[in-house]
ZAMARGU-4260 file (C-alpha; in steps of 0.2 Angstrom, whole numbers, plus 5000, padded with zeros to 4 digits):
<rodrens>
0) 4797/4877/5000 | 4796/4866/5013 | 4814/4860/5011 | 4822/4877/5009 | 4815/4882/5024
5) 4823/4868/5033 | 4840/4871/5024 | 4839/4889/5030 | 4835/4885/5048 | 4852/4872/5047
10) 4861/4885/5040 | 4855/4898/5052 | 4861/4886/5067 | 4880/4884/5060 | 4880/4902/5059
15) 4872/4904/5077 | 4885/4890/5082 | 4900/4900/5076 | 4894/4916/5083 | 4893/4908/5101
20) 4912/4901/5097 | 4918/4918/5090 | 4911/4925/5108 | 4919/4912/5119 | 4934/4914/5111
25) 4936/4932/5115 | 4953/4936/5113 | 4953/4929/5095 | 4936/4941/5095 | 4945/4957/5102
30) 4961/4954/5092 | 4949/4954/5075 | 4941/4967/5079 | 4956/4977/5087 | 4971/4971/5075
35) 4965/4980/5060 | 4963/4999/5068 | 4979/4998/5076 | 4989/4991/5058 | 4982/5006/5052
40) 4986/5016/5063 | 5003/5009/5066 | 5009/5009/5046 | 4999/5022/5041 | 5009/5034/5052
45) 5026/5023/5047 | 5023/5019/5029 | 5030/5036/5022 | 5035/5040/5003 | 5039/5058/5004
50) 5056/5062/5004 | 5059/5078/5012 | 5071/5085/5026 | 5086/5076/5014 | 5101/5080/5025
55) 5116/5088/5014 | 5134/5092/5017 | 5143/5101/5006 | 5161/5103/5004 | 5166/5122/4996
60) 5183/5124/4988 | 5177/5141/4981 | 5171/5150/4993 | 5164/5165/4986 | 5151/5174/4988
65) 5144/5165/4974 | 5143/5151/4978 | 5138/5156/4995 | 5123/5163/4989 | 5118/5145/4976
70) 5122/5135/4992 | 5108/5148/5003 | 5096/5147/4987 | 5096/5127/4988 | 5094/5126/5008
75) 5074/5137/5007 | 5062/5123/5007 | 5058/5107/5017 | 5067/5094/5004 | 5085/5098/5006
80) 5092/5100/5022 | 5108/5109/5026 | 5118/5095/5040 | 5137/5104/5041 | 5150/5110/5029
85) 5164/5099/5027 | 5181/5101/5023 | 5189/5086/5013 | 5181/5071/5004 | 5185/5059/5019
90) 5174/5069/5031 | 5160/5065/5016 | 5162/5048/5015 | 5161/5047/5035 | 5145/5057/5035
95) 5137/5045/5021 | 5144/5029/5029 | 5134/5034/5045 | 5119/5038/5036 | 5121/5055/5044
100) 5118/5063/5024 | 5112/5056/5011 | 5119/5069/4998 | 5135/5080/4997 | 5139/5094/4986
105) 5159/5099/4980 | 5160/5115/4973 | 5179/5113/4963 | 5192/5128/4962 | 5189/5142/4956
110) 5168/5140/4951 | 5164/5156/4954 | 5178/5160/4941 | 5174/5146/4927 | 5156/5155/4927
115) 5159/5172/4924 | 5170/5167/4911 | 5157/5156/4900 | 5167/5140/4905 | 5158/5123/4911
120) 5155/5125/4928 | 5155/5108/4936 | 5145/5105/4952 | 5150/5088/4959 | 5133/5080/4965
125) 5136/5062/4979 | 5120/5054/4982 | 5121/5038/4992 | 5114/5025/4981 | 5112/5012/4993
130) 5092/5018/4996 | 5091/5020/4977 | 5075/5030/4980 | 5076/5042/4991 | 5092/5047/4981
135) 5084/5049/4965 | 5072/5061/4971 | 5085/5070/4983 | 5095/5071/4965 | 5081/5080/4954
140) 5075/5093/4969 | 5096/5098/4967 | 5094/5097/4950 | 5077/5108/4948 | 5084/5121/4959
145) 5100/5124/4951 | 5090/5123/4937 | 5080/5140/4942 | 5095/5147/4952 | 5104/5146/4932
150) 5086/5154/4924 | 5086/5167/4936 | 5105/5172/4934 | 5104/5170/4914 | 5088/5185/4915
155) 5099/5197/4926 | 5113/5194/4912 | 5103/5197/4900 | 5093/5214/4911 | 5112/5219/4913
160) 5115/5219/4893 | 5097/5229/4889 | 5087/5215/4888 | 5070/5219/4899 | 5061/5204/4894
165) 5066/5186/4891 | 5056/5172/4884 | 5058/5156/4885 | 5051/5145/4867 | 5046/5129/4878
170) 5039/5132/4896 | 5031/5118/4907 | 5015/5121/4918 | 5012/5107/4929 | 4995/5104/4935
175) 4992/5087/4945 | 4973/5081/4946 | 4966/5070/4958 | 4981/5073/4971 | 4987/5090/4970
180) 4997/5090/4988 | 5007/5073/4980 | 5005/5066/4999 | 5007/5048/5000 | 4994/5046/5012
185) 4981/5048/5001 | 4987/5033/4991 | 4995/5023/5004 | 4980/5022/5017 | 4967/5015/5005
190) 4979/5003/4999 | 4984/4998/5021 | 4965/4994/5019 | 4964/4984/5007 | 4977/4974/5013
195) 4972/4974/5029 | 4954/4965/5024 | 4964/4954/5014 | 4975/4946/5029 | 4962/4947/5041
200) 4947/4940/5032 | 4958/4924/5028 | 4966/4922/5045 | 4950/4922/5056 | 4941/4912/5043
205) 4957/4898/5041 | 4955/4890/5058 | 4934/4888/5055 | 4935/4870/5049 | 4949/4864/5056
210) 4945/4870/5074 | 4931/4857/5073 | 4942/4845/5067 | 4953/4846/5080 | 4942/4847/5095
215) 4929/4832/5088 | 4915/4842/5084 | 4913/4838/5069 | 4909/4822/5067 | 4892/4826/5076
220) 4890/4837/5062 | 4894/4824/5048 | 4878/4813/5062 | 4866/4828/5055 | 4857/4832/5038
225) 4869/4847/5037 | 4872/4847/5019 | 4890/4854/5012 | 4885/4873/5006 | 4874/4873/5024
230) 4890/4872/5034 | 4900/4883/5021 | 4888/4898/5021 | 4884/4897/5039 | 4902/4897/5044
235) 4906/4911/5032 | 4891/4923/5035 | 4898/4927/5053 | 4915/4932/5047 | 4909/4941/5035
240) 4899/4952/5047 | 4915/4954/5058 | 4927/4958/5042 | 4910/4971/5035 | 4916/4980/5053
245) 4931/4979/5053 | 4932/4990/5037 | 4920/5005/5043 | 4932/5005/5056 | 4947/5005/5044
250) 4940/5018/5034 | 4930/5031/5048 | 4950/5031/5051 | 4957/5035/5035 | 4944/5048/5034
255) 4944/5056/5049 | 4960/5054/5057 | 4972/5054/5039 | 4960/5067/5030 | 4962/5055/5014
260) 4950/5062/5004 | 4935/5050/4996 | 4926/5056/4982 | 4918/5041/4977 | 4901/5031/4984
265) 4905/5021/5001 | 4889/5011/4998 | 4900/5006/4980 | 4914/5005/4990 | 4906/4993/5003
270) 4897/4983/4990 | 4913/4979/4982 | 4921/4975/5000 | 4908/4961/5004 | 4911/4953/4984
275) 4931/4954/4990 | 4926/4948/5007 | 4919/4932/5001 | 4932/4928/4991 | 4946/4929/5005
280) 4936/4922/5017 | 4931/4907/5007 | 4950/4906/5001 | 4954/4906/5021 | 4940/4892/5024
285) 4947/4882/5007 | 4962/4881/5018 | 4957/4875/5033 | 4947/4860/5025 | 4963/4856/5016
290) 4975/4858/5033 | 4962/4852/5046 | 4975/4858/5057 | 4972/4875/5067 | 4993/4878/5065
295) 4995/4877/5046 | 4979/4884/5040 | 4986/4899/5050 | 5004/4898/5043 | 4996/4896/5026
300) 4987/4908/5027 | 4998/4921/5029 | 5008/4917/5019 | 4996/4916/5004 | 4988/4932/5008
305) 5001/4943/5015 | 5017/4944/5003 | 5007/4941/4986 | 4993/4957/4990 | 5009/4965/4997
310) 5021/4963/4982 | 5010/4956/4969 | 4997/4970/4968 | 5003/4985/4964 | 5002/4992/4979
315) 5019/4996/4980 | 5027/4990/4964 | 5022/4996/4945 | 5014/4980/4941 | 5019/4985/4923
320) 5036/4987/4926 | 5037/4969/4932 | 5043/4953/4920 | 5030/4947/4909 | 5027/4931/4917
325) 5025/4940/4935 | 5011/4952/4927 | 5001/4936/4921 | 5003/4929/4941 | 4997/4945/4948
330) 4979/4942/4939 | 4977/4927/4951 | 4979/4940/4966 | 4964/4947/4972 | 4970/4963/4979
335) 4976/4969/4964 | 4959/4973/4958 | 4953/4979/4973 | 4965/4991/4974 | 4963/4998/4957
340) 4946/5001/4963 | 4948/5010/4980 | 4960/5019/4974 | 4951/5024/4958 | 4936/5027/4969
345) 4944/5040/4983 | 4954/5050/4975 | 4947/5049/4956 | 4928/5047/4961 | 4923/5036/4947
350) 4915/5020/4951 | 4908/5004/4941 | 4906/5011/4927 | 4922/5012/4921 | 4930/4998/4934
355) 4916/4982/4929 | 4931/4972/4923 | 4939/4976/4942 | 4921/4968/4949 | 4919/4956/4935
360) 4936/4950/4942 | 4933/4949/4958 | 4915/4941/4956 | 4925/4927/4946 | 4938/4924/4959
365) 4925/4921/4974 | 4914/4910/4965 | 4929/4900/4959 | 4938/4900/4977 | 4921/4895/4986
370) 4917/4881/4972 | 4935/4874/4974 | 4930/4874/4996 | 4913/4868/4989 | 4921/4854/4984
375) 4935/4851/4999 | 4924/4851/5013 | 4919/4835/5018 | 4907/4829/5031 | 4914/4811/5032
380) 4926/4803/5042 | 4944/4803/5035 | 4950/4785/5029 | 4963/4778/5042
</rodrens>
């Protein structure tokens, strides 16, 4: 008892010690602290997936009230956007080439003509592929309105020939659970979060070992009976605290300020935040032993936690639509499971008992990240 006592108080100290650093050094303090409110705030104001106010020209060789009256039934909602009416094809392809519009409609020749008389009616659609997104979706809201603009001319036909009542032998109701508004926000704020903890855990914590290589101070450590998980819990512990802040900021945010809604547990949510927590801290710290340079452990560690949380966890990208051998490489990415989980846990409200294997995951990938720092830090001098 004795012993663990006296193991407590050395760790106690290192974290004490790190605590005085972290105030002395105030900007790096300020910029922890500060940096993750205004990322949020910065992309979760830019970071946008809703594509609405399309502008549209469109180029009528018809010009009849018919089509006067499709073209007026497409323009009555905040997707599609009419810019200007054009008069040839070269106009068009100046419009697009500016990025001015980003769709165009041709009505041909006689239209009106071709669909009074039961002919094909051929409506030209150019979409500028070039944001292949945007142009998908801009290409199914024109094609789901012409598809009730036909619907609704078809039943006044068929009013005209007697025929009161027309059904349809297949009809769609859509009903969308757990985001019925389909904003983007409500998917892309938790995620900011997550990747937010992410990079900021593993930056602040990359320049803990090596700073005391650099400045000399650690080799009075290695003079003490400070003992290798000593110096490892009581570096990490003070982080942790700063990083365990730093998301009820993040989150008092997306709650208040976005309005993403959170039907889950925040204790849950902060319980599995201090197991993800661990794992990028000690992954930053792991890096730092190995660097022993302020400089790269900094480098490296952006560069491992930034682009693989960014692209590798599904954040943005299907991680079933990737290769085979990419899907397998995204189970060594942390965020990926913490994701799953915030995600899962605002907007669907359910919680460990259905995610364990997202917190077995994540349990497994801090105790094999701080075992792998366990065993890098050293507390003796290097060999010249």
């Amino acid at each position: 008892m004795h012993k663990r006592m006296k193991s407590l108080n050395r760790l106690l100290a290192i974290a004490e010690k790190e605590w005085i650093q972290i105030r002395r050094d105030w900007r790096s303090l300020v910029l922890s602290l500060i940096l993750p409110v205004i990322l949020l705030l910065l992309f979760g104001y830019a970071l946008n997936m809703d594509v609405k106010n399309v502008h549209v020209a469109v180029l009528d060789q018809d010009k009849s009230g018919f089509t006067r009256r499709l073209i007026d039934s497409m323009f009555h909602n905040e997707y599609l956007v009419l810019y200007s009416f054009t008069d040839d094809y070269k106009e068009i392809d100046t419009l697009i080439d500016k990025e001015i519009v980003q769709l165009a409609l041709v009505f041909p020749p006689h239209f009106t003509e071709d669909y009074y008389a039961g002919r094909q009616s051929t409506l030209q659609l150019i979409v500028d592929g070039s944001d292949s997104t945007t142009a998908t979706i801009a290409a199914s809201y024109v094609n789901s309105i012409l598809f009730d603009f036909n619907k609704q001319e078809k039943e006044q036909e068929f009013k005209r020939y007697g025929l009161v009542q027309t059904d349809f032998p297949i009809t769609v109701e859509n009903r969308v659970w757990y985001n019925p508004e389909l904003e983007s926000k409500n998917f892309i704020i938790p995620g900011l979060i997550v990747l937010i903890m992410a990079i900021i855990s593993a930056l602040i914590t990359s320049l803990t070992v090596s700073r005391e290589w650099e400045r000399g101070t650690m080799e009075s450590l290695i003079s003490t009976p400070l003992r290798k998980h000593e110096l490892y819990f009581g570096k990490l512990i003070p982080y942790i605290f700063i990083a365990l802040f730093d998301v009820i900021c993040t989150f008092a945010l997306a709650y208040f300020v976005f309005k993403v809604p959170f039907k889950g547990s925040f204790v849950e949510f902060y319980v599995i935040a201090i197991l993800f927590l661990i794992g990028t801290s000690s992954l930053g710290m792991l890096l730092s032993s190995a660097t022993r340079s302020q400089v790269l452990s900094v480098q490296f560690a952006i560069i491992i936690t930034y682009l693989p949380s960014f692209i590798l966890s599904g954040y943005v990208f299907p991680i079933l639509n990737m290769p085979n051998l990419v899907q397998t490489i995204t189970y060594l990415i942390p965020a990926r499971y913490l994701m799953v989980y915030v995600k899962s846990l605002a907007l669907r409200g359910i919680g460990y008992t259905l995610l364990w294997s997202q917190i077995l995951f994540l349990a497994v990938f801090a105790l094999i990240v701080g075992a792998v720092c366990l065993m890098k830090l050293k507390l003796t001098l290097p060999e010249k």
